[in-house]
C-alpha positions in Angstrom: 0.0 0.0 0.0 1.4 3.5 -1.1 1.9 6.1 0.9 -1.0 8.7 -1.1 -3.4 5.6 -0.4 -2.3 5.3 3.5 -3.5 8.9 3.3 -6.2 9.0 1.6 -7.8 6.1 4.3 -6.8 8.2 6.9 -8.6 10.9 5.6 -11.8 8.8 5.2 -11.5 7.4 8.6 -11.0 10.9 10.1 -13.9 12.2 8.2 -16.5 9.4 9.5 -15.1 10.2 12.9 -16.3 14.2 12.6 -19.5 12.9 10.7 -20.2 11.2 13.5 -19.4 13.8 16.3 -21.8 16.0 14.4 -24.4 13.8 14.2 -24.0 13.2 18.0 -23.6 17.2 18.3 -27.1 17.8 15.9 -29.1 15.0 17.8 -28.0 16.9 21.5 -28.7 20.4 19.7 -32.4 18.5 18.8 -32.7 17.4 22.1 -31.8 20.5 23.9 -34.7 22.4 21.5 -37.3 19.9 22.7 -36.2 20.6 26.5 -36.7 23.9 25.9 -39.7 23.5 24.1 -40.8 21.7 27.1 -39.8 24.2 29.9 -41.7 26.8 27.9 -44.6 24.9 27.7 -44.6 24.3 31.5 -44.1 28.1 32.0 -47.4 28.9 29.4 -49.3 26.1 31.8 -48.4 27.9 34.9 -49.3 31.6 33.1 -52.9 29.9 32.1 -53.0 28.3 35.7 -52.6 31.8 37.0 -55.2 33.5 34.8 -57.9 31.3 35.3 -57.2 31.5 39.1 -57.0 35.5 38.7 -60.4 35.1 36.8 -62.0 32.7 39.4 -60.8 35.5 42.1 -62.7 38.4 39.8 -66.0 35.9 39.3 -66.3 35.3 43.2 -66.0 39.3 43.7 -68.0 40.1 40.9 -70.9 37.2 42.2 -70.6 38.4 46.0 -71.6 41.6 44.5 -74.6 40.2 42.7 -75.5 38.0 45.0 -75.5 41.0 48.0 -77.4 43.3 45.1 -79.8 41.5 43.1 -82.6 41.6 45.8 -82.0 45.2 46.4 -82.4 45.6 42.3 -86.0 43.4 42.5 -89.4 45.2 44.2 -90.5 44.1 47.4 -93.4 43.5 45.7 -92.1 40.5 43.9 -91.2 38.4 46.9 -93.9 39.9 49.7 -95.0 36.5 49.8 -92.5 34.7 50.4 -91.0 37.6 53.0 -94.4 37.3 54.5 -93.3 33.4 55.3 -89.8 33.8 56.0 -91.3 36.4 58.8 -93.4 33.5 60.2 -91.4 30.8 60.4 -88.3 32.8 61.7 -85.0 32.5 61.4 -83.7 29.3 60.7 -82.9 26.9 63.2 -79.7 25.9 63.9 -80.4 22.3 63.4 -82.6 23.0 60.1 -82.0 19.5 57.8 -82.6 21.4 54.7 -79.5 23.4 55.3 -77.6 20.9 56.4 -78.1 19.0 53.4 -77.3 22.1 51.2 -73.8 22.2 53.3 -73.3 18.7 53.0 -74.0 19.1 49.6 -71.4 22.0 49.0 -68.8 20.0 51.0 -69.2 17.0 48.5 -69.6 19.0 45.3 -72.6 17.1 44.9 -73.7 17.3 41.0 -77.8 17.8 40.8 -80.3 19.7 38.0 -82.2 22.7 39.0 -85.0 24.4 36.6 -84.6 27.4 35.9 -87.6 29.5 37.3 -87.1 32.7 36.7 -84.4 35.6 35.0 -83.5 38.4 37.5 -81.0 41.8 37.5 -77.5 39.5 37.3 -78.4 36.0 36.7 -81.2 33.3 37.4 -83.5 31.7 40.2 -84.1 28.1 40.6 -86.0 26.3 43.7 -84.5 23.4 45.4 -86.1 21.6 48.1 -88.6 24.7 48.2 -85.7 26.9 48.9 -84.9 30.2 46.7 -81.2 30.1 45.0 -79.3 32.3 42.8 -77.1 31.5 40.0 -75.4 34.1 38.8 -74.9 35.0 35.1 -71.2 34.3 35.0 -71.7 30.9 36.8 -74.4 29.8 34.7 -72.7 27.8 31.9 -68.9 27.4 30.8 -68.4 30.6 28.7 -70.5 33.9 28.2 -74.0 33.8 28.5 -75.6 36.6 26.3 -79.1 36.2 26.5 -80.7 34.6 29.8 -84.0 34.1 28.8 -82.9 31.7 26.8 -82.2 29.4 29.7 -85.9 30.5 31.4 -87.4 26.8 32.1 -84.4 24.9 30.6 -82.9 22.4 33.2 -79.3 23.2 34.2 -76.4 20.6 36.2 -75.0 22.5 39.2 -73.4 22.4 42.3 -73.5 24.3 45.7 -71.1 27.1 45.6 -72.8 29.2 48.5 -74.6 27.6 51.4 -75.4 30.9 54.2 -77.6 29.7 56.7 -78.1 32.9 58.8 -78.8 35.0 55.8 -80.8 32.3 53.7 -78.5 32.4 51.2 -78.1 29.7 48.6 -75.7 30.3 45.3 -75.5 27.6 42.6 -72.8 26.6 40.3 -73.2 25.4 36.7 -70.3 26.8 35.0 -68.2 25.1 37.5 -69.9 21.5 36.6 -69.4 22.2 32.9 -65.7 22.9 33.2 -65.1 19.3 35.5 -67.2 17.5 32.7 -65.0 19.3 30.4 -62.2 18.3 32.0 -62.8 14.9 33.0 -64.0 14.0 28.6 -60.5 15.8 27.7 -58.5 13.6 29.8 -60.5 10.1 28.9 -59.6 11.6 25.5 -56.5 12.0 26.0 -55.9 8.7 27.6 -57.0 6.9 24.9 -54.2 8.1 22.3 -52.1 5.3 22.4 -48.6 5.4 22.2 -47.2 4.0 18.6 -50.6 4.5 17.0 -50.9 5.8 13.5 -53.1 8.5 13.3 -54.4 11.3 10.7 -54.8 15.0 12.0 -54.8 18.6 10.8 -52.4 20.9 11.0 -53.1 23.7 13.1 -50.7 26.0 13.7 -47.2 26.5 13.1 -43.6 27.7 15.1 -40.6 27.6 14.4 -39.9 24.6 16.4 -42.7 22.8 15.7 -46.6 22.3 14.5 -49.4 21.5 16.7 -52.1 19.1 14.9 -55.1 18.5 15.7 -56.0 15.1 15.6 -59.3 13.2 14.3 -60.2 13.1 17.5 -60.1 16.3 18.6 -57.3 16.1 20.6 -54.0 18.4 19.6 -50.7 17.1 19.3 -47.3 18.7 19.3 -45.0 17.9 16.2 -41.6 18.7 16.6 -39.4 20.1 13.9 -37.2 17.3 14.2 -39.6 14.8 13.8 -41.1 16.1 10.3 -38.4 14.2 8.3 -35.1 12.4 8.1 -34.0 15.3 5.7 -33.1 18.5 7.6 -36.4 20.8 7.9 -35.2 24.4 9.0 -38.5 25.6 10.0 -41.7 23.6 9.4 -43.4 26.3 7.2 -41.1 25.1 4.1 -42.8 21.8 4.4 -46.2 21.9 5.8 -49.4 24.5 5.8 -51.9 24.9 7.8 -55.1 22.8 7.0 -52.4 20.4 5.4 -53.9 16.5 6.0 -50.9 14.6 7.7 -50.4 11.3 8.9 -48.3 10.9 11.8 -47.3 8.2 14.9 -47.7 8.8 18.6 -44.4 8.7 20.3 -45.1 10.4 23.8 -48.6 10.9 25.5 -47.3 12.0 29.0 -48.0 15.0 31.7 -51.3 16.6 29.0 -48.8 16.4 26.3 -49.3 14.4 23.3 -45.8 14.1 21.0 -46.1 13.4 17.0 -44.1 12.2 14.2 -44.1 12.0 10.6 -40.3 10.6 10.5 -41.5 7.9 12.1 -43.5 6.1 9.4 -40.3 7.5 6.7 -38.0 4.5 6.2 -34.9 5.4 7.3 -32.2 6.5 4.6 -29.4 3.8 4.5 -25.7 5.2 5.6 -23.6 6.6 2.4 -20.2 4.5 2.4 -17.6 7.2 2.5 -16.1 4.7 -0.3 -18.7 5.0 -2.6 -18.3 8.7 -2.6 -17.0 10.4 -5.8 -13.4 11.3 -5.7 -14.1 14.6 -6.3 -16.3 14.9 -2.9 -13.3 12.9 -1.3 -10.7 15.4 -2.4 -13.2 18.6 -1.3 -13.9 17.0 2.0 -10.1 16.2 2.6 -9.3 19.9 1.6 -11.7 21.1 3.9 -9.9 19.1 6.7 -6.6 20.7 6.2 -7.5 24.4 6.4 -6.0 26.3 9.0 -8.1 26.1 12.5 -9.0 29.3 12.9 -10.2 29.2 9.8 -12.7 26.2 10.3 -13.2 27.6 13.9 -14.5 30.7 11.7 -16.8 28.6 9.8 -18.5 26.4 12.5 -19.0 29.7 14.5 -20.8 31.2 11.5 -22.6 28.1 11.1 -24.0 27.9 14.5 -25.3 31.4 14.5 -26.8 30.8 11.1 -28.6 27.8 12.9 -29.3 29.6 16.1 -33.1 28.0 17.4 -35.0 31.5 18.1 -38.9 31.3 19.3 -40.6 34.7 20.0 -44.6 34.9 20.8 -46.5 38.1 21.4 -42.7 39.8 22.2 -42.0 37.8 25.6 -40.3 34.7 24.9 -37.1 34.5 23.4 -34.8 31.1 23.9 -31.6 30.8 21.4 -30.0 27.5 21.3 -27.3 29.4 20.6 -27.0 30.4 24.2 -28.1 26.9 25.5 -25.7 25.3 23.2 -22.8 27.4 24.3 -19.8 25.5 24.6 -20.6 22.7 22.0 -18.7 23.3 18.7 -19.6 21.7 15.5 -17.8 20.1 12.5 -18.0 21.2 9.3 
């Protein structure tokens, strides 16, 4: 063996060696991405978590006020009967069963179905066990109610929210029984994606470091950028649309969060023999491995800020994988 083919081996075998450091160094880049796709997605939970409690906290306030107002905004005529009664039977006892049961009831977030008698300033009345409540408009279903007439007579699932003895007050829930229900249907959905089925789903919306589908049924899936295809996708708008029909594999369905792929049903591109390569290629690659370091040093650095991950969303998150990646050089 001559001393040019020694060499040229060499070469080869040094140049599988970087190949393979940067596919090592791409999959870690890929992996980093998806941890801080994750993160972010647990810091957007905890933001929702917030609002809806901040919402909840605004709903109670706004319903103390009702509740406390909405007989001052009726006549006295309207309820002089039932006044009259309340006058002769007195205040309640202290041992009254019927609000015992309404506590008892409140304690155990007991589900039941009022009618609905009757629309007044704020919200609704319904009777149970002969007793007056009040459900207030933004308690009556899971979103905005615009007209409540339309719920005058309907039937409605609630709960007790509000169970005041001394002042005869009794508050009914249905918007929270909706949002349980709600609840409870997403997560049976959600259980019953199976990991490493094939599914078809729509595409949703897109990032840059990924595309959330909705699936067939109805539950929404995250496909990351690395899992469109086994050829390099910069950003999934090159490839996909919105309203694009896909077909894709569960590979995750853990913690709420359902993980996609379309690589996954891609057969997997064989391995290029550095052999097989034309000489041409051999020579350029060989070239490329003789240049000066701070040359190549130049050229991965450019490289990497060319291939920085940035994700920005209203103007308040930011993450560059150029900053979680410091440290990690790659080969040309």
């Amino acid at each position: 063996m001559d001393i040019e083919k020694i060499v040229e081996t060499v070469a080869e075998k040094a140049e599988e060696v970087k190949e393979a450091v940067a596919e090592k160094a791409e999959a870690v880049k890929e992996t980093v991405a998806e941890k801080a796709e994750a993160v972010k997605e647990a810091v957007e939970e905890k933001v929702e978590a917030a609002k809806e409690a901040a919402e909840e906290k605004t709903d109670a306030a706004r319903e103390a006020v009702e509740a406390k107002t909405e007989t001052t905004n009726e006549t006295m005529a309207d309820y002089t009967a039932e006044l009259e009664a309340s006058y002769k039977k007195g205040p309640p006892k202290a041992d009254d069963p019927t609000w015992d049961k309404f506590e008892q009831m409140m304690a155990d977030k007991t589900v039941f179905e009022v009618k609905v008698d009757s629309v007044v300033k704020g919200g609704v009345v319904a009777y149970v066990d002969e007793v007056r409540a009040f459900i207030p408009a933004s308690k009556l279903a899971a979103g905005y109610v615009e007209n409540l007439d339309d719920y005058k007579g309907k039937n409605v699932e609630v709960m007790v929210i509000t169970a005041d003895r001394e002042g005869k007050k009794l508050v009914l829930s249905g918007r929270d029984v909706a949002r349980m229900k709600a609840r409870a249907a997403k997560a049976a959905a959600q259980e019953a994606v199976q990991v490493d089925s094939v599914l078809e789903g729509t595409v949703d919306s897109l990032k840059d470091y990924g595309a959330f589908i909705t699936l067939d049924g109805g539950m929404s899936g995250l496909l990351h950028v690395s899992q469109i295809s086994y050829k390099r996708v910069e950003k999934p708008a090159d490839v996909l649309n919105v309203g694009d029909k896909v077909k894709v594999k569960v590979i995750g369905n853990k913690d709420g969060k359902i993980s996609l792929s379309m690589k996954a049903l891609e057969e997997a591109p064989a391995r290029e023999r550095r052999s097989d390569r034309p000489e041409g290629e051999r020579r350029e690659r060989r070239e490329r491995s003789d240049r000066p370091e701070g040359e190549r040093r130049e050229r991965r650095d450019r490289r990497d800020r060319e291939e920085s991950f940035n994700y920005t969303e209203n103007g308040k998150a930011t993450t560059s994988l150029g900053d979680l990646l410091s440290g990690i050089k790659l080969g040309e």
